[in-house]
Backbone bond lengths (Angstrom), bond angles and torsions (degrees), N, CA, C in turn:
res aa  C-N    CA-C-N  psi(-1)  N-CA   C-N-CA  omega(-1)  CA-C   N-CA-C  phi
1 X - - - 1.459 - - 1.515 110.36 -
2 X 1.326 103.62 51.69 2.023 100.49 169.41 1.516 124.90 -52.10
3 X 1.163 111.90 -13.92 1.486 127.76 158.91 1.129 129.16 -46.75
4 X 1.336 104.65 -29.34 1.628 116.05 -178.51 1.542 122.53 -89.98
5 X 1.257 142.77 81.49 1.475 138.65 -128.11 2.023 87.31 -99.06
6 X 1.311 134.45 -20.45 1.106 120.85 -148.11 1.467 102.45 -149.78
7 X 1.055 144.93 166.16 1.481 125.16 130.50 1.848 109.76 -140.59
8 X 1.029 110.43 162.94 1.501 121.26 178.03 1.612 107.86 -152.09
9 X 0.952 124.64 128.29 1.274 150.96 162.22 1.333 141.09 -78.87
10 X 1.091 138.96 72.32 1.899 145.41 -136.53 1.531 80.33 -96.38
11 X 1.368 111.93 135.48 1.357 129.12 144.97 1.756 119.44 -95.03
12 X 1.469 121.36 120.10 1.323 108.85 174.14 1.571 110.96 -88.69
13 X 1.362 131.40 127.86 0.725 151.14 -137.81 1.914 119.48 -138.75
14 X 1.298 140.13 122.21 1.067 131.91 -163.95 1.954 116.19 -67.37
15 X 1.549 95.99 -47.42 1.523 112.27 -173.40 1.814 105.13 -118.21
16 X 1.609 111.44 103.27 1.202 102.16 -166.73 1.956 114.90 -72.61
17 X 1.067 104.69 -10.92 1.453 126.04 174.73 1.830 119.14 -79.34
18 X 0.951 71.65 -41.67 1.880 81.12 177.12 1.733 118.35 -82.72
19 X 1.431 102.02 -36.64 1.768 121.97 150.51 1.140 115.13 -34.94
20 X 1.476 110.91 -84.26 1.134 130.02 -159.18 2.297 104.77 -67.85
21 X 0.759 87.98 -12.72 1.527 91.92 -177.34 1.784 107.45 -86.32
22 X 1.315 103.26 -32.09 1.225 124.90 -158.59 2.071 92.35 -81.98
23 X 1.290 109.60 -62.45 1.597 108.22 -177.91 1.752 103.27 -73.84
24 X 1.227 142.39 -20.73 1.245 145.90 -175.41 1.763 96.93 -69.10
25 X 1.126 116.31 -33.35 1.504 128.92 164.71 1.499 110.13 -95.89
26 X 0.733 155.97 -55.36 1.737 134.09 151.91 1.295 119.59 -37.75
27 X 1.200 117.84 -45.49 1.873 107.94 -172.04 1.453 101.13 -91.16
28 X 1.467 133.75 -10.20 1.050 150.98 172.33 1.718 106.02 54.82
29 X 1.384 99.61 58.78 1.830 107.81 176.42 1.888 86.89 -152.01
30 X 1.179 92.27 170.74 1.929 131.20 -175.75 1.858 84.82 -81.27
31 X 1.301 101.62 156.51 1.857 107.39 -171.45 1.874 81.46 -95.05
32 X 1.445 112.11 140.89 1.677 121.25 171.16 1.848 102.55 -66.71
33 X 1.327 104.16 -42.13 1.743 104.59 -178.78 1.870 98.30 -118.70
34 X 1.381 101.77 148.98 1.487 124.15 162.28 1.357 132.41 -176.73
35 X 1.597 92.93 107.53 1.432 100.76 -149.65 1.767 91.10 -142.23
36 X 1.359 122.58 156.35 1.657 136.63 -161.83 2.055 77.47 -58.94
37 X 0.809 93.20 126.12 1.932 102.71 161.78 1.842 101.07 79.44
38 X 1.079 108.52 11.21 1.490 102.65 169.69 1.408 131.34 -168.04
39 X 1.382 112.82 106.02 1.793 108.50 172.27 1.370 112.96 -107.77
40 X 1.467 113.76 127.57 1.409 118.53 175.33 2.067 113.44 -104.91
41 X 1.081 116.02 125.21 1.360 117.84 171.09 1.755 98.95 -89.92
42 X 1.200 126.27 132.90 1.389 119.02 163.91 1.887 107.92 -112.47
43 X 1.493 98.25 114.98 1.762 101.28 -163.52 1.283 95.17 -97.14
44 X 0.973 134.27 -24.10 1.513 127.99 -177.17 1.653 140.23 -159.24
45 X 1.142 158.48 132.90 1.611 128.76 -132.20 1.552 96.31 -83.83
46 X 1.336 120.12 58.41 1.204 116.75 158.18 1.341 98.24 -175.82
47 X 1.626 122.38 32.02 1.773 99.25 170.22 1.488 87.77 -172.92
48 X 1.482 96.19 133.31 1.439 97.08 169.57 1.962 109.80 -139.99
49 X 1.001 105.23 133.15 1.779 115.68 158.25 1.550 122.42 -38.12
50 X 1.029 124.95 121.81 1.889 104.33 167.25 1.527 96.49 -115.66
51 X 1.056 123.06 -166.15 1.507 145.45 160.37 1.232 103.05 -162.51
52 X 1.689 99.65 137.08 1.635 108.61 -171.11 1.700 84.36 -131.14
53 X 1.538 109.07 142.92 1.580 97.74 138.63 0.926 143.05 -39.63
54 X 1.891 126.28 139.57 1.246 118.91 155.51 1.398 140.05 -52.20
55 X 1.268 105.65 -26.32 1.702 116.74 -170.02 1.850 99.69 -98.07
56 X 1.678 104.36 -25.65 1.800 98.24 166.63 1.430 122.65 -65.13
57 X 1.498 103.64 -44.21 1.549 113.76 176.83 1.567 119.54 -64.53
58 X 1.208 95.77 -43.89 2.134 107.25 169.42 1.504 100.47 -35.62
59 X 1.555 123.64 -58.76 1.478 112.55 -160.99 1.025 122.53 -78.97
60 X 2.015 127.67 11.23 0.701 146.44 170.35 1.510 114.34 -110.73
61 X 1.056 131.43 -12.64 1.587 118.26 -179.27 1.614 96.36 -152.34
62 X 1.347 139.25 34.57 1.399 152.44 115.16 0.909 134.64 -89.28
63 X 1.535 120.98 109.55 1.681 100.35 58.47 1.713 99.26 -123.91
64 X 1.383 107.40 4.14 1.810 114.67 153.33 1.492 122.24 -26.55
65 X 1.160 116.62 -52.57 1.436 110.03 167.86 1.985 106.82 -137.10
66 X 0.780 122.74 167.69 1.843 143.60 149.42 1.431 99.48 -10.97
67 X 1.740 118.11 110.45 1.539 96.63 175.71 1.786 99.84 -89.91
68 X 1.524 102.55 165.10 0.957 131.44 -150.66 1.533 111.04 -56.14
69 X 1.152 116.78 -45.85 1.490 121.99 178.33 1.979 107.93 -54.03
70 X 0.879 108.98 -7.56 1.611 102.41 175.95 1.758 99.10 -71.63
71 X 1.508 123.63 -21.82 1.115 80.19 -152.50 2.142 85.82 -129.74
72 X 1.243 92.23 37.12 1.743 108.88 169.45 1.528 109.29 -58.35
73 X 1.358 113.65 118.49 1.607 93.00 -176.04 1.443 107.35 129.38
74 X 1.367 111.41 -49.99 1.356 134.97 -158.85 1.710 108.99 -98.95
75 X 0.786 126.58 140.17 1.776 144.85 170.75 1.338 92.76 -62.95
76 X 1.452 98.90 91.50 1.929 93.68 164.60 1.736 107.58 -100.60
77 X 0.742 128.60 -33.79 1.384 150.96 167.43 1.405 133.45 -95.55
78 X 1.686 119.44 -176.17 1.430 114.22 170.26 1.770 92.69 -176.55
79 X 1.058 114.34 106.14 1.460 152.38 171.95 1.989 104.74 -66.04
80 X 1.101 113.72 94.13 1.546 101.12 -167.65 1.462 93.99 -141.26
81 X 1.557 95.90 119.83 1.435 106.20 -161.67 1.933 100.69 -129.01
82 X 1.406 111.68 120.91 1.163 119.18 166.80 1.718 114.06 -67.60
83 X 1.746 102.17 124.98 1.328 92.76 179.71 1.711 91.62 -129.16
84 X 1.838 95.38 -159.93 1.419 111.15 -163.82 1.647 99.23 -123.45
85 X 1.096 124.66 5.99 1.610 113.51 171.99 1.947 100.93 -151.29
86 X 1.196 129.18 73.83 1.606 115.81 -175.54 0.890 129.06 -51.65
87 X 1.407 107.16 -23.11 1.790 112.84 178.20 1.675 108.40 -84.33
88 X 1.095 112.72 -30.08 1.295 102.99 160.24 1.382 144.53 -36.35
89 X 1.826 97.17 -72.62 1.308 127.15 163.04 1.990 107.28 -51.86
90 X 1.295 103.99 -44.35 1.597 83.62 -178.99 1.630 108.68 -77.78
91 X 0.978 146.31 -14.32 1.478 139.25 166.72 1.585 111.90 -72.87
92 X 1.206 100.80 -20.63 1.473 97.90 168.66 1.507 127.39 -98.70
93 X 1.319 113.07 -11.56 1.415 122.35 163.48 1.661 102.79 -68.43
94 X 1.271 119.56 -23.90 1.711 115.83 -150.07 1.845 89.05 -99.55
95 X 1.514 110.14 -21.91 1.319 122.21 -163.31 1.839 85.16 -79.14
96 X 1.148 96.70 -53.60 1.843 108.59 -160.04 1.468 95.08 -52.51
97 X 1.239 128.30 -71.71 1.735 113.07 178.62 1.803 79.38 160.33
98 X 1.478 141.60 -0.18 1.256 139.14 165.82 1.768 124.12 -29.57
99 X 0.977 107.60 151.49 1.522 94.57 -171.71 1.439 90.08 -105.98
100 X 1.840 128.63 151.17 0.863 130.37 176.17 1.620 129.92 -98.43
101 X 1.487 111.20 92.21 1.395 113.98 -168.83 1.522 124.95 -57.98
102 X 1.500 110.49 -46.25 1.569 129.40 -178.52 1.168 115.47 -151.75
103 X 1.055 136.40 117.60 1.235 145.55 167.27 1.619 126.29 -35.48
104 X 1.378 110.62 132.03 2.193 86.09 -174.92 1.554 97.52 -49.43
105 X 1.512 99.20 165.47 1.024 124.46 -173.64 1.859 107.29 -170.63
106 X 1.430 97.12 136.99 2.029 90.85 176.38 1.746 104.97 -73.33
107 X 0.956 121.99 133.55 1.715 115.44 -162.17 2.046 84.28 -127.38
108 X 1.159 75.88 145.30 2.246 93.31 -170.52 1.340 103.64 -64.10
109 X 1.738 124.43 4.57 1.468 92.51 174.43 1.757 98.68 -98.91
110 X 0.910 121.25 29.41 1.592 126.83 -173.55 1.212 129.23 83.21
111 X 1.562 117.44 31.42 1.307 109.81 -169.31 1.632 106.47 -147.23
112 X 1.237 131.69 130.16 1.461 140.76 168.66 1.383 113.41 -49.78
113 X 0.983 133.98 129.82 1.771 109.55 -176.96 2.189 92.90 172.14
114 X 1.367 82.49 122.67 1.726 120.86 158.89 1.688 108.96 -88.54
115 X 1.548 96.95 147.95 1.351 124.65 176.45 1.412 113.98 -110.13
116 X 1.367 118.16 146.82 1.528 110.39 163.45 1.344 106.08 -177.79
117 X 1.386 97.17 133.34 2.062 108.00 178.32 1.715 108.48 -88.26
118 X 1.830 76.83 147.24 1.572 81.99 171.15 1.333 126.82 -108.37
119 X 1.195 129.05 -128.39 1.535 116.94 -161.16 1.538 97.06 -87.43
120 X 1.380 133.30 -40.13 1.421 133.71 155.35 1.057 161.01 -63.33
121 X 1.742 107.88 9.39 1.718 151.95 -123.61 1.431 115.99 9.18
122 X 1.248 137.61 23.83 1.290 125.92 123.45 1.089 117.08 -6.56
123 X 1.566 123.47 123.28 1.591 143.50 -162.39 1.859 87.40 -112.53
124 X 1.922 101.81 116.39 1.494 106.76 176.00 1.668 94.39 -99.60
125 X 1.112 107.38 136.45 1.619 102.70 156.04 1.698 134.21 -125.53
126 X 1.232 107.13 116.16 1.246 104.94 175.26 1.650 154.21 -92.76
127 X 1.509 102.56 85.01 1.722 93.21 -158.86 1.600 123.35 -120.83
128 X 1.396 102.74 177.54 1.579 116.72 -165.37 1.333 95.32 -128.47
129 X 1.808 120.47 145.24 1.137 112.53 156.72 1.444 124.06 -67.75
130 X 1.350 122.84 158.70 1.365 111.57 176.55 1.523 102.32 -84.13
131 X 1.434 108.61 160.13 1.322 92.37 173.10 2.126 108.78 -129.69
């Protein structure tokens, strides 16, 4: 898909302050944007995190679909990010205030990888290939 020049990923989110505080300590960087209705993390020169409000995003895609706060709480997603140290990243999810879904574990599709929700249950995942 060379078509695809960028990607970014918006999380809708209940408390955009409490969010954004929460991954600024997981990704362990300053947010690139933060502004009333928008935090952007930029993780890499081709991908960045947002978090939008729930009640900003509602006035944009309600009453078209379910606004967003129905489903606060709930695993709408899953954030699964290949890294370079797992034990790291999982002491720092546990440091950040993350909730702990599964413990690492080597999982059969070939990859080492921990779970953990965040303040919105958003499913983070963190993995390594096995080698």
């Amino acid at each position: 898909m060379k078509h695809i020049l960028f990607s970014e990923f918006i999380l809708y989110v209940d408390n955009q302050e409490v969010s954004s505080r929460f991954y600024e300590l997981l990704f362990r960087t300053k947010p690139t944007l933060e502004v009333p209705g928008m935090t952007e993390f930029t993780l890499s020169e081709n991908l960045k995190i947002g978090l939008m409000p729930n009640n900003g995003i509602a006035k944009i895609i309600t009453p078209a679909t379910i606004h967003p706060e129905k489903g606060n709480g709930i695993p709408r997603c899953e954030l699964y990010f290949y890294v370079e140290n797992i034990a790291l990243e999982y002491q720092n999810a546990l440091q950040s205030g993350a909730k702990i879904v599964s413990e690492t574990e080597d999982r059969n599709w070939g990859d080492r990888v921990c779970y953990f929700a965040d303040p919105d249950g958003h499913i983070i995942a963190f993995a390594e290939k096995i080698k």
